[in-house]
C-alpha positions as CSV (number, residue, x, y, z in Angstrom):
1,X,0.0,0.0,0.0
2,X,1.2,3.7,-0.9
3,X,1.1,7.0,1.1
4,X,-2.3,8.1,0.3
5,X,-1.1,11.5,-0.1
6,X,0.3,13.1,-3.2
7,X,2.3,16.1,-3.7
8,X,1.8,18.6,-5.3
9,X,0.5,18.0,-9.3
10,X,0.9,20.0,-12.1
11,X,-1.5,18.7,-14.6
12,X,-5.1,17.4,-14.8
13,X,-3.5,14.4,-16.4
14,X,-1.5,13.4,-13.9
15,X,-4.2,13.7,-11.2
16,X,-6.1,11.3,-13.0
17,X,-3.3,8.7,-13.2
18,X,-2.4,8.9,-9.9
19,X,-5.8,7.9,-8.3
20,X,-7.2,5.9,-11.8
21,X,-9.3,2.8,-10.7
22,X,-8.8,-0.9,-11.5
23,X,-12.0,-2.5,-12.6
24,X,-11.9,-6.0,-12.3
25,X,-15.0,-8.1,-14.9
26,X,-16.7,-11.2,-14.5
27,X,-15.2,-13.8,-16.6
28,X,-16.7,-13.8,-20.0
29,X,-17.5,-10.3,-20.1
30,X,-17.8,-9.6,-24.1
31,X,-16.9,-5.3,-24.0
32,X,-14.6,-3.4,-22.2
33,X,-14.4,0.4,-21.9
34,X,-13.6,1.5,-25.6
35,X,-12.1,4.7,-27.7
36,X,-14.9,6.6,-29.0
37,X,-13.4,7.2,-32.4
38,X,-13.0,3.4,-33.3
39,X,-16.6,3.6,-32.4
40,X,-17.9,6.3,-34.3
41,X,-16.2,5.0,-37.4
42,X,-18.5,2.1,-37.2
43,X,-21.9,3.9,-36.5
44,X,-24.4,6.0,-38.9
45,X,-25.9,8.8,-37.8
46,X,-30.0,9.4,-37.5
47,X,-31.8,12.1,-37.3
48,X,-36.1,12.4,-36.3
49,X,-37.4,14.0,-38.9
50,X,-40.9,15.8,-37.7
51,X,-44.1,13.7,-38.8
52,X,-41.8,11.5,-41.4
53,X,-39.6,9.2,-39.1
54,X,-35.8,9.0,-38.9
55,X,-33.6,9.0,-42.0
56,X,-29.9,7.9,-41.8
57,X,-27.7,11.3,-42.7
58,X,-24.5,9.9,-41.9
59,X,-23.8,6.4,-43.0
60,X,-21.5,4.2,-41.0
61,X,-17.3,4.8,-42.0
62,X,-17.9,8.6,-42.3
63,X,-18.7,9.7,-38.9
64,X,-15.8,11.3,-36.6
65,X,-15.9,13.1,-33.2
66,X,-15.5,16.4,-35.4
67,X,-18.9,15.9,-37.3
68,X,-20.7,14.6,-34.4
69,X,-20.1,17.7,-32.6
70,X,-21.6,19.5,-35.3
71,X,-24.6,17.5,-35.5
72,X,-26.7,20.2,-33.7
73,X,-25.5,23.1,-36.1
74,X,-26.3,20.7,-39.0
75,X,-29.7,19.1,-37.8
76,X,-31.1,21.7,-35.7
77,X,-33.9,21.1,-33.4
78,X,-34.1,17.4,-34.9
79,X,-33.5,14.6,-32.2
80,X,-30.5,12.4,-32.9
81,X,-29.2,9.1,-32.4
82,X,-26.6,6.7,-33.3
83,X,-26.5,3.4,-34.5
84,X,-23.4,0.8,-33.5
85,X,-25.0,-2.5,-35.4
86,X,-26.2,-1.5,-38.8
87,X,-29.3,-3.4,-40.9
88,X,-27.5,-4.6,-43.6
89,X,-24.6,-6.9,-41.7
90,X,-26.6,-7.6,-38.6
91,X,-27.8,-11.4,-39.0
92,X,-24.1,-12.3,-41.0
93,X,-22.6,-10.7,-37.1
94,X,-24.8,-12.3,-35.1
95,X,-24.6,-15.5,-36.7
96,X,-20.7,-15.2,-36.4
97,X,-21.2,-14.8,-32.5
98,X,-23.2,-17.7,-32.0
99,X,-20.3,-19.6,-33.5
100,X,-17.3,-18.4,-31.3
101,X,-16.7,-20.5,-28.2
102,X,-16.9,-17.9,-25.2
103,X,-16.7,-18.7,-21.3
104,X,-19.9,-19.2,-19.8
105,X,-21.3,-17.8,-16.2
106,X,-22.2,-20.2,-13.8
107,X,-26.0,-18.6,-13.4
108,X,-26.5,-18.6,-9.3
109,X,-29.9,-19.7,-9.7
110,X,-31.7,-16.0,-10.5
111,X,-35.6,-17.6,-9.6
112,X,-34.4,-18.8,-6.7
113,X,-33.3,-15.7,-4.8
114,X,-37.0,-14.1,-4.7
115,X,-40.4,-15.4,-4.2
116,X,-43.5,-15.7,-6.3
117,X,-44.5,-12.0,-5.8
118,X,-41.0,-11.5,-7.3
119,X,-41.1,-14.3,-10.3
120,X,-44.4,-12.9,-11.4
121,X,-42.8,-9.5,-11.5
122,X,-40.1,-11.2,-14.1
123,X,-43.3,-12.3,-16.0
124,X,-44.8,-9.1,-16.5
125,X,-41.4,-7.6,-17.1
126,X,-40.5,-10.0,-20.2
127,X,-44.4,-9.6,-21.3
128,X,-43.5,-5.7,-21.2
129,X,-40.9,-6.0,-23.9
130,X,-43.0,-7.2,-26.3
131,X,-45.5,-4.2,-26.0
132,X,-42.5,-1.1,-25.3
133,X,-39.7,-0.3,-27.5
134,X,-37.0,-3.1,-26.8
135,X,-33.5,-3.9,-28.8
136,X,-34.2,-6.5,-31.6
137,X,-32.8,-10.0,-31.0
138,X,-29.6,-10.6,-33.0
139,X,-27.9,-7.1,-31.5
140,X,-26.1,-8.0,-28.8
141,X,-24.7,-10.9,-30.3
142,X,-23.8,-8.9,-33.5
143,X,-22.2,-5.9,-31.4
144,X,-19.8,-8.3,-29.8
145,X,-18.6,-9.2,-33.5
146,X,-18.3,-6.1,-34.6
147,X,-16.9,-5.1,-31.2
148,X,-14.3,-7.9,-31.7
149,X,-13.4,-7.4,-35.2
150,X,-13.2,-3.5,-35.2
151,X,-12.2,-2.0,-31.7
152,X,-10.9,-4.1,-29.4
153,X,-7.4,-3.4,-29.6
154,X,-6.2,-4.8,-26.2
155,X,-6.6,-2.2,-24.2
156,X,-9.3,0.1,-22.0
157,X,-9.8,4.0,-22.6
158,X,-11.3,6.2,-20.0
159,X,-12.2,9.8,-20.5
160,X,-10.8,11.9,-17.6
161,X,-12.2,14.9,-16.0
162,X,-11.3,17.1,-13.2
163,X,-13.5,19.2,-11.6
164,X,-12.5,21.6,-8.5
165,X,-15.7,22.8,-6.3
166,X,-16.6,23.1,-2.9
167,X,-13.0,22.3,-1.1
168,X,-12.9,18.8,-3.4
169,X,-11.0,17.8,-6.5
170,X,-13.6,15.8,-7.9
171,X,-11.6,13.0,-10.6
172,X,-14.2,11.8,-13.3
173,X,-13.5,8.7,-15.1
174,X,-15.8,7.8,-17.8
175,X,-15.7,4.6,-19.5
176,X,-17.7,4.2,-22.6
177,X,-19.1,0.6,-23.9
178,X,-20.1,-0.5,-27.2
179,X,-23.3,-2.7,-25.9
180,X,-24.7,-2.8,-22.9
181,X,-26.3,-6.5,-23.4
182,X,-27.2,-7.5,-19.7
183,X,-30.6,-9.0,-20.4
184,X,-29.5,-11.0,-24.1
185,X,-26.6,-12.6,-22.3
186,X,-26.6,-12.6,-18.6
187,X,-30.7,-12.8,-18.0
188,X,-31.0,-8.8,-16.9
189,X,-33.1,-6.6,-17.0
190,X,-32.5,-4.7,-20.6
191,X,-30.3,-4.3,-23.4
192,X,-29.1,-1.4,-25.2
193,X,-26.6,0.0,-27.5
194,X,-24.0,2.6,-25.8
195,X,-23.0,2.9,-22.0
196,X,-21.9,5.7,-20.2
197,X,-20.8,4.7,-16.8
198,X,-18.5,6.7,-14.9
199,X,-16.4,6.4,-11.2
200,X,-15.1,9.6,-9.4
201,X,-12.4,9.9,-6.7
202,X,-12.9,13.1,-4.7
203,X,-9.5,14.3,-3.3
204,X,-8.9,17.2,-0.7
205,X,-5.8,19.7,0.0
206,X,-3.6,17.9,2.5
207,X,-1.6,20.6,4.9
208,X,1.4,20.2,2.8
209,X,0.1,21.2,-0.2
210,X,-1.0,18.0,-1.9
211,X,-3.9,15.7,-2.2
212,X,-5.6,13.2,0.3
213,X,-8.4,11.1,-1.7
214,X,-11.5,10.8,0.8
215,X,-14.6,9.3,-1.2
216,X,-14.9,7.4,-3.8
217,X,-18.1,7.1,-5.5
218,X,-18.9,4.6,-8.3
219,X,-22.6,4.5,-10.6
220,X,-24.8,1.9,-10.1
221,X,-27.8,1.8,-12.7
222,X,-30.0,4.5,-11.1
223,X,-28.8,4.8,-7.2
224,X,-27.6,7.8,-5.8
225,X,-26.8,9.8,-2.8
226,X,-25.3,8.9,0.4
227,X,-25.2,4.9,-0.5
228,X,-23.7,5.4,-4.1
229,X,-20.3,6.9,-1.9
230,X,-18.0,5.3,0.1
231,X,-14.9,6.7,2.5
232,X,-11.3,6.1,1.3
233,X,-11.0,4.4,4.9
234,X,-13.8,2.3,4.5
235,X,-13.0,-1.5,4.5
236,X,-15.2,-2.9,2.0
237,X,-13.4,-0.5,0.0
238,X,-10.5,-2.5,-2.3
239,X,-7.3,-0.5,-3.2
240,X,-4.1,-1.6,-4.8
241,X,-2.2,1.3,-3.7
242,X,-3.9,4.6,-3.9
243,X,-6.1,2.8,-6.9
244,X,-9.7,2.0,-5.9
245,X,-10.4,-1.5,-7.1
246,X,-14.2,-1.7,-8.1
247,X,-15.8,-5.0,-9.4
248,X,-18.1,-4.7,-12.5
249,X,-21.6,-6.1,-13.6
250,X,-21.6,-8.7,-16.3
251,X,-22.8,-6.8,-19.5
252,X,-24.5,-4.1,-17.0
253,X,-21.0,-2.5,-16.4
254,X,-22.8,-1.2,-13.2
255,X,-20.0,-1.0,-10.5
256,X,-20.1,-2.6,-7.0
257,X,-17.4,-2.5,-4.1
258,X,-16.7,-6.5,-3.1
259,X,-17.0,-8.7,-5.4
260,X,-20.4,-11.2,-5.8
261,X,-23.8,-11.8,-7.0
262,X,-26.1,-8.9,-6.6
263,X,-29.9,-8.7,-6.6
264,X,-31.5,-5.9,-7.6
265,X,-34.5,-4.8,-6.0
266,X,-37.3,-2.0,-7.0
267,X,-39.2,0.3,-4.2
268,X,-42.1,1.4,-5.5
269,X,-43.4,4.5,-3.1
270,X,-47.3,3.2,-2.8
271,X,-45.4,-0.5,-1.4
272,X,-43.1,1.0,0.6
273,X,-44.5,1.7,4.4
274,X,-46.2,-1.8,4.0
275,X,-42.4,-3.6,2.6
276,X,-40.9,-1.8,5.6
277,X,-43.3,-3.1,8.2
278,X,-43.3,-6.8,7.1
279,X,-39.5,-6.8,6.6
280,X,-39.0,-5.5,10.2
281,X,-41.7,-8.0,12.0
282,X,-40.0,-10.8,10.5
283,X,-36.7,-9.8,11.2
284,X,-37.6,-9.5,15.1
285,X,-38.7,-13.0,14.9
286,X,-36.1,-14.9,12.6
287,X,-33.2,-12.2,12.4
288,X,-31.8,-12.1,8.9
289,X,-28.9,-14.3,8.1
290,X,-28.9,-13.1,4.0
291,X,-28.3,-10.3,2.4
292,X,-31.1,-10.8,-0.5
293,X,-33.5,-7.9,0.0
294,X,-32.8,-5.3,2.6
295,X,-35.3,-2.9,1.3
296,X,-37.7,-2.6,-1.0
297,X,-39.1,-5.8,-3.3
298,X,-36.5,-8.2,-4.8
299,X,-37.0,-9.0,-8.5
300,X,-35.1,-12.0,-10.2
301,X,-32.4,-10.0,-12.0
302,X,-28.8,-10.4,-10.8
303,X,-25.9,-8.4,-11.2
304,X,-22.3,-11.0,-11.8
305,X,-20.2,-8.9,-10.4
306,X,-17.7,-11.5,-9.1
307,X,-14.2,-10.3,-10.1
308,X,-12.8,-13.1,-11.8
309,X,-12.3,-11.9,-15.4
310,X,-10.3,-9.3,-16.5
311,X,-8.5,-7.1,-14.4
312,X,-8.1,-3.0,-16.2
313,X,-5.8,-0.6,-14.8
314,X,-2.0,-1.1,-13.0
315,X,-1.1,-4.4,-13.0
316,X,-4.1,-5.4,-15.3
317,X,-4.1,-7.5,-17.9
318,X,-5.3,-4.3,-20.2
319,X,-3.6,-0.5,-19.5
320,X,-5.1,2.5,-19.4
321,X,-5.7,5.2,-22.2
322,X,-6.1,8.5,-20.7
323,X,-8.2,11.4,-22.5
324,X,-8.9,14.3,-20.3
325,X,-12.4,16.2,-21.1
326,X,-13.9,19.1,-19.3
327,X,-17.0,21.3,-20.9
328,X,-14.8,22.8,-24.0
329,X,-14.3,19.3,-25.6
330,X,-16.3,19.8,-28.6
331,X,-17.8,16.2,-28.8
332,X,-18.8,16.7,-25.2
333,X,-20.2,20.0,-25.7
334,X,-21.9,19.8,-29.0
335,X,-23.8,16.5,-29.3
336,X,-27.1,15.9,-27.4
337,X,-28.4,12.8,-28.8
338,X,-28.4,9.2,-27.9
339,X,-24.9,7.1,-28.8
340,X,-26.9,4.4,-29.9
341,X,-30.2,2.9,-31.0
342,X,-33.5,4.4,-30.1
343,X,-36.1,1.9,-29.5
344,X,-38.6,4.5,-28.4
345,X,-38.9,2.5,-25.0
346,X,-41.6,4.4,-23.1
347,X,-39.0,3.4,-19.6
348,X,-35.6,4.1,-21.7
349,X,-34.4,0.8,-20.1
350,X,-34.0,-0.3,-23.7
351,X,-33.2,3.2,-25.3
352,X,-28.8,4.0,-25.7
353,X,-28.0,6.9,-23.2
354,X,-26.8,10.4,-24.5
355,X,-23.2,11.2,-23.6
356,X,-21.4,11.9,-20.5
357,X,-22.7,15.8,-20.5
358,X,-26.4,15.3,-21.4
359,X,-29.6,13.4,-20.2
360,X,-32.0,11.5,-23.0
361,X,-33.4,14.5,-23.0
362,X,-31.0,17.3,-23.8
363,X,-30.7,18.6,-20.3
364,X,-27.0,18.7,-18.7
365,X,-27.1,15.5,-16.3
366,X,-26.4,16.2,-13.1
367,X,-24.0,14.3,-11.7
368,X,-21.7,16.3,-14.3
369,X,-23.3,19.9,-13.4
370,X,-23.1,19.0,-9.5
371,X,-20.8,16.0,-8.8
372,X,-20.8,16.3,-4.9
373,X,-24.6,16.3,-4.8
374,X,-24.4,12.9,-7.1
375,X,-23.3,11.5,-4.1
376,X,-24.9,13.6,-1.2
377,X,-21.2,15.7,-0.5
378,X,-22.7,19.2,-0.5
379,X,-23.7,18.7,3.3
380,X,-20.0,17.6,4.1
381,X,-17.0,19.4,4.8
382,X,-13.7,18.3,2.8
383,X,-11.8,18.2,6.4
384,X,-12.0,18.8,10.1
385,X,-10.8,22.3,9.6
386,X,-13.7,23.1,7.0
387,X,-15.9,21.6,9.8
388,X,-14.6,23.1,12.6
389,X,-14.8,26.7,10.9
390,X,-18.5,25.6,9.4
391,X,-19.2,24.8,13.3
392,X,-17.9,27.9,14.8
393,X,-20.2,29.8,12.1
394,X,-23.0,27.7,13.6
395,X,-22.5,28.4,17.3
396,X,-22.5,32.3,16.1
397,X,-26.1,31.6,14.8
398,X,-26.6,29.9,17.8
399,X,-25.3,32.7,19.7
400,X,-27.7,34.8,17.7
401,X,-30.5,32.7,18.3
402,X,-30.0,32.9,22.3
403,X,-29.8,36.2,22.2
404,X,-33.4,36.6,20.0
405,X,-34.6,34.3,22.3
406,X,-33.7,36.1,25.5
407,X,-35.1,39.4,24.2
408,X,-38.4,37.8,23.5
409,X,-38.4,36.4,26.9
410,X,-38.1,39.4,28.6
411,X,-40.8,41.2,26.4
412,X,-43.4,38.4,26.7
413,X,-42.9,38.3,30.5
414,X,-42.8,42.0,30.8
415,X,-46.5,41.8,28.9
416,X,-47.8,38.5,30.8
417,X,-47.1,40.7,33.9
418,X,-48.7,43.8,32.7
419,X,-51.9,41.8,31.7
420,X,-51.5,39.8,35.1
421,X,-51.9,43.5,37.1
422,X,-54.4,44.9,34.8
423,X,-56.8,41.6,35.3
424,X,-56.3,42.0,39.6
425,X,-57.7,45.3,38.9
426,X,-60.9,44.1,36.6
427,X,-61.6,41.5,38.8
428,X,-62.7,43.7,41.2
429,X,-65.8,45.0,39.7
430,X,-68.9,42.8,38.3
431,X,-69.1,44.9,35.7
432,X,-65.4,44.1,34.4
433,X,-65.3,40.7,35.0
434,X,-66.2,40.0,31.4
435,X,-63.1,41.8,30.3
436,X,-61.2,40.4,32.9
437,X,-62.1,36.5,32.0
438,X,-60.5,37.8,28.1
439,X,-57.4,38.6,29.8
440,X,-57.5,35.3,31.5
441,X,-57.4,33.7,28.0
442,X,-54.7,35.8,26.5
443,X,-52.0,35.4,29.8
444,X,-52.7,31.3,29.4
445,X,-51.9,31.9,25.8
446,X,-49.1,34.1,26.8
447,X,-47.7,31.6,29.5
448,X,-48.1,28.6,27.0
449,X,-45.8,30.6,24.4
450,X,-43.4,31.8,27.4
451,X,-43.2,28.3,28.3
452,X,-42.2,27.7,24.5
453,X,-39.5,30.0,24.2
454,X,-37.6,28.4,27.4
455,X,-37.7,25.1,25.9
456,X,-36.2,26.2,23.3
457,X,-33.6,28.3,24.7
458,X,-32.8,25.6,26.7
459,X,-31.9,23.5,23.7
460,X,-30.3,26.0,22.2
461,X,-27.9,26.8,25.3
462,X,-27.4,22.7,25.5
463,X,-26.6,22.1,21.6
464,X,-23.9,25.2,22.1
465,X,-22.4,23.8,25.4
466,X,-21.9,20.9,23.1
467,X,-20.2,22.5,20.2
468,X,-18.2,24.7,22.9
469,X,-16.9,21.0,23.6
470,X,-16.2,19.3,20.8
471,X,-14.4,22.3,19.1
472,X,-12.2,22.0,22.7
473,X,-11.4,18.7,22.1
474,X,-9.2,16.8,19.9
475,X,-11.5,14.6,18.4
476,X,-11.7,15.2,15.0
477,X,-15.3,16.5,13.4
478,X,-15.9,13.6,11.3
479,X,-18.3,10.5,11.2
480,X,-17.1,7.0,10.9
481,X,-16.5,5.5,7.4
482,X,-19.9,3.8,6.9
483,X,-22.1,6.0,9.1
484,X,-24.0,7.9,6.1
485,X,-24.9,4.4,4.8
486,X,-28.4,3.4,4.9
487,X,-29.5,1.0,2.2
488,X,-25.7,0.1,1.3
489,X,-25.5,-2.4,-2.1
490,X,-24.3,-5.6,-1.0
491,X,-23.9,-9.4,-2.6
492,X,-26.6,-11.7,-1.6
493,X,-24.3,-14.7,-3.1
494,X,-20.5,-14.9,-3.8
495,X,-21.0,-16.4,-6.8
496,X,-19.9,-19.9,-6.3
497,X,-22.5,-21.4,-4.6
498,X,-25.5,-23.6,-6.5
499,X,-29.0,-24.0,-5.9
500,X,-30.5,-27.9,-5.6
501,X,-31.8,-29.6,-8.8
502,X,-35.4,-29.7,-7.4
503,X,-35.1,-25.4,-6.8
504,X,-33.9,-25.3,-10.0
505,X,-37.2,-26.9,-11.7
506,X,-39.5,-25.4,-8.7
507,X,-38.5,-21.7,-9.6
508,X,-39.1,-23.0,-13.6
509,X,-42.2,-24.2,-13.4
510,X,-43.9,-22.4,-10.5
511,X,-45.3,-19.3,-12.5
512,X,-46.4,-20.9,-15.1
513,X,-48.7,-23.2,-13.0
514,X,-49.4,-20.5,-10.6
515,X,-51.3,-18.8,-13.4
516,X,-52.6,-22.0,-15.2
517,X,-54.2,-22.7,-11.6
518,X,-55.5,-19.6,-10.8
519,X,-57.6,-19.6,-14.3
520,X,-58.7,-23.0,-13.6
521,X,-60.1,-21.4,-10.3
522,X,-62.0,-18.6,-12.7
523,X,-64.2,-21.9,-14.3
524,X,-65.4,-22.4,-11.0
525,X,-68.3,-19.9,-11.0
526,X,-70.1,-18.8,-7.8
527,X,-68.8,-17.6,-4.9
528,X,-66.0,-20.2,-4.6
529,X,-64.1,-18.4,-6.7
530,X,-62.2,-16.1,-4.7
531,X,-61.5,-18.3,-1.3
532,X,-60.5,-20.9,-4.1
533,X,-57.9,-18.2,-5.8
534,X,-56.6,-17.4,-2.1
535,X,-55.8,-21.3,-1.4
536,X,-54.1,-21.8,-4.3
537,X,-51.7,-19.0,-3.4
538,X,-51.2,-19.9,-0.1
539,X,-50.1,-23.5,-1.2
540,X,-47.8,-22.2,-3.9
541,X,-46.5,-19.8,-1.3
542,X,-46.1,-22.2,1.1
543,X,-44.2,-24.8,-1.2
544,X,-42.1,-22.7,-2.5
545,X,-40.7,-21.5,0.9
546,X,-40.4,-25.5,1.9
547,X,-38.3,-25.6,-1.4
548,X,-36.3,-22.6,-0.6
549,X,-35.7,-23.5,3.1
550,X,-37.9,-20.5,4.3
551,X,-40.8,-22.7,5.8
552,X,-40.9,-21.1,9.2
553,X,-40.6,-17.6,8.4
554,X,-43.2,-18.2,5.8
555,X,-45.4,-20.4,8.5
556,X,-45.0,-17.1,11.4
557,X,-45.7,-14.7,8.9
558,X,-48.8,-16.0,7.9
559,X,-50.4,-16.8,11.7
560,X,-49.5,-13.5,11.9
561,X,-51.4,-12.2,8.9
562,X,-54.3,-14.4,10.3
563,X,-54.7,-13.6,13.6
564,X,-54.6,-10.0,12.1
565,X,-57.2,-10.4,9.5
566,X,-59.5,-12.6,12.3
567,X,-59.1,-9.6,14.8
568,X,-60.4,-7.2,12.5
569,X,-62.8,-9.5,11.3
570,X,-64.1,-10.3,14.7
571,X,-64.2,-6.3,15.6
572,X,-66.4,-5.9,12.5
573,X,-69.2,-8.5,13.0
574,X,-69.6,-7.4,16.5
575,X,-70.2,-3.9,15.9
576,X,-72.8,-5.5,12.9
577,X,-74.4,-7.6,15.9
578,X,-74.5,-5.1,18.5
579,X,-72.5,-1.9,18.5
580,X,-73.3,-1.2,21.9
581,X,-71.6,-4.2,23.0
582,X,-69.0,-3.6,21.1
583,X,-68.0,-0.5,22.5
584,X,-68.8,-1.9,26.4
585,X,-66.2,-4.7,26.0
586,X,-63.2,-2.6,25.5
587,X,-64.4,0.2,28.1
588,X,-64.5,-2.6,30.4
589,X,-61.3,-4.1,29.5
590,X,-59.8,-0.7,30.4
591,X,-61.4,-0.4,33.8
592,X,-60.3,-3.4,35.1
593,X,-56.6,-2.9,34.0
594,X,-57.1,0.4,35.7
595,X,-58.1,-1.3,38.8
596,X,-55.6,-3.9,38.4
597,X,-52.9,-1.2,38.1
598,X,-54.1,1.2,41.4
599,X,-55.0,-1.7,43.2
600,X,-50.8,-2.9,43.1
601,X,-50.0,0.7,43.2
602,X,-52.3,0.4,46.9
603,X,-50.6,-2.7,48.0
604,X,-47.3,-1.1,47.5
605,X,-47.5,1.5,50.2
């Protein structure tokens, strides 16, 4: 391991080398982070023509960074796209691929990581593609031909930029991808020509005039925020020197920190205080011992991002080309469009991405315009003397605060006071007592909001005694190394482990029958139908967490359920008997437990 503090730099360039990452692949990975010329070479260039579709205006073997970054002078206010695999040579490709022997991942048994709710949700997602936009079969395989043939020289580019904001160096490295071919090959979620994915190392000023790297934070198909970033002293966090090592998805190229099988998982807003509940009742009864779902709804789509391929960067078995960017590069700058195929997909999943500048839809993305907030760094200072200084400004608010407070004190208890006298006074006569009774009301009101402002002042003077102590101390202002995690990304499977044969054919066959059974339940007729509908889910349920070892959870969670549905249902047929009754029991139940309670209270003395 190095010093993880570098002296003082003279280029952009060199910053980047110094801190570049190693990404390490899964074995069999078919694209690697590529030169966009070699690229462009091989696309045409398309252009949305209003009400008459797109035409090709630039056919593949003319196209250059130069002309791409004219595209919006050309085309104006027409949308834009490229295309990687073209028409004419795409069956001849993909028929090539399907020849060529290639490593094959040991699948860890996607189906069998989630439940039915979960497999169903694979159903509906595969039925989606047939209705949305979604990459033609043949693609994938053809852009790893053309990929192989054309622009893989050996060796990895990344596209370097530095930004300097907010008492951070901020290191972007953006690595570019031919295909993106995560669902064709590796049973993901979507396919698409083009990926942008990018990793940034955020350095700060070290006393003696260099650089300290203190986050690192590395994209992950659409996290963000505190859980995307992870300290420079965390553990999980691999480094060959002062090189984060990051391990990469299988034909996602999403990155990950340790190496594994990862499950992604959806958390749809409307499910969520329901997910959250359920999760945490079952954990007090069987803690968890796996890390498959710890928030939200798992669906069967894994990430293989199990570090046994191909290792990029020092040491690798491919070196680094460096190209350093910023907002002048004309490329960068001037094109807007998608660097690859547009399907039209209404949930872009399956549409190419625009470059490292722009969103789909022309706006400037903002983990470029605002790479702290990308990963939730605006709220934190670079180092203990920006936090120190950021708390002394705070306890001169504070100060501020106190001293607000203590004038409103004395001017509410000055008034209380002066209403207190004045009602003595109208008390005295009958014929002021009305008036008197007002003032009543106001001094309670006046008392309440008195009462208020000491509370608060209290708080105040505690949270600045606290301050007053910490900046005494030696104890640096700073939170551990994983404290700002939450939801934190983790394997649910290292990757070498296998599911049983009769899991294997369970997980297979299980929707299918689920939904073959629950329409033979719809021939039933009468009011069968629906009690019949719940049993068969139960049983499916209940088998398949017998196959996946999950029986008893399964088995607690529903008495649970049960004993909660016949509570409410008991609740609601007494109040249809005899509401009356219904209200009596509980009154009662809460008299006696009064008794109960003053009665041993009684006893004590």
């Amino acid at each position: 391991m190095s010093c993880a503090t570098m002296g003082p730099t003279k280029t952009d360039l060199e910053l980047l080398r110094a801190y570049e990452p190693i990404l390490v692949y899964t074995e069999g990975e078919l694209f690697f982070p590529t030169d966009i010329e070699g690229y462009l070479s091989a696309c045409s260039l398309w252009v949305e023509e209003p009400g008459e579709g797109e035409r090709e205006v630039v056919p593949a073997g003319q196209l250059t960074a130069e002309r791409l970054a004219e595209a919006e002078e050309t085309w104006p206010d027409r949308f834009q796209h490229l295309r990687f695999v073209q028409e004419a040579s795409m069956r001849a490709e993909a028929r090539r691929f399907r020849r060529t022997a290639r490593p094959v991942i040991p699948k860890s048994g996607r189906l069998a990581a989630v439940g039915v709710f979960g497999r169903v949700l694979d159903v509906l997602m595969k039925f989606s593609l047939l209705i949305r936009g979604a990459v033609p079969g043949g693609v994938a395989g053809a852009a790893a031909t053309r990929y192989r043939d054309r622009l893989d020289s050996g060796g990895a580019t990344y596209y370097g930029r530095v930004i300097r904001e907010g008492g951070y160096i901020a290191l972007q490295y953006w690595f570019f991808y031919p295909m993106n071919d995560w669902r064709s090959i590796y049973g993901g979620v979507n396919d698409h020509e083009a990926d942008w994915e990018k990793i940034t190392v955020y350095l700060v000023e070290s006393g003696d005039g260099g650089y300290r790297p203190q986050w690192v934070g590395a994209s992950s198909h659409e996290y963000r925020g505190d859980d995307l970033r992870r300290s420079w002293d965390d553990p999980d966090l691999h480094r060959d020197g002062d090189h984060p090592v990051i391990y990469v998805g299988a034909g996602s190229h999403s990155h990950q920190l340790l190496p594994g099988d990862y499950l992604i998982q959806v958390d749809p807003a409307i499910l969520r205080g329901v997910v959250r509940f359920w999760r945490n009742l079952t954990q007090r009864i069987f803690p968890a011992t796996s890390a498959i779902v710890r928030h939200g709804i798992g669906i069967p789509f894994v990430d293989y991002a199990r570090g046994d391929g191909v290792r990029v960067g020092p040491g690798g078995n491919r070196v680094w080309n460096q190209v350093v960017i910023d907002d002048a590069t004309p490329w960068v700058r001037g094109y807007r469009g998608l660097w690859g195929r547009d399907t039209k997909d209404w949930f872009d999943g399956e549409r190419a991405p625009s470059g490292p500048r722009y969103e789909r839809d022309g706006t400037i993305r903002n983990s470029w315009a605002d790479p702290l907030a990308w990963v939730g760094l605006q709220k934190v200072p670079p180092s203990d003397s920006a936090a120190r200084s950021a708390l002394r400004a705070h306890l001169h608010d504070l100060d501020g605060r106190i001293a607000e407070a203590d004038a409103s004190i004395v001017r509410l208890r000055d008034r209380v006071r002066r209403l207190a006298a004045a009602r003595i006074v109208l008390g005295r006569e009958a014929h002021s007592l009305p008036r008197a009774k007002e003032h009543d009301a106001t001094i309670a009101e006046l008392e309440a909001e008195l009462a208020g402002l000491y509370r608060e002042r209290s708080l105040l003077v505690d949270e600045r005694d606290a301050h007053h102590q910490a900046l005494d101390g030696a104890e640096p202002l700073r939170a551990g190394p994983t404290s700002h995690l939450k939801n934190p990304h983790l394997p649910y499977a290292s990757g070498k482990q296998r599911t049983g044969r009769l899991v294997n054919v369970w997980v297979a066959l299980s929707t299918p029958l689920l939904i073959i059974s629950l329409g033979g339940m719809l021939l039933l007729g009468g009011h069968v139908v629906l009690p019949a509908m719940i049993g068969v889910v139960v049983l499916f349920a209940a088998f398949d967490a017998f196959v996946r070892r999950k029986l008893m959870p399964f088995l607690t969670g529903l008495a649970v359920l049960l004993i909660a549905v016949g509570v409410i249902a008991a609740i609601i047929a007494a109040f249809m008997a005899n509401w009356r009754i219904s209200l009596l029991v509980p009154i009662v139940l809460v008299v006696v437990t009064l008794l109960v309670v003053n009665v041993r209270d009684l006893l004590r003395r």
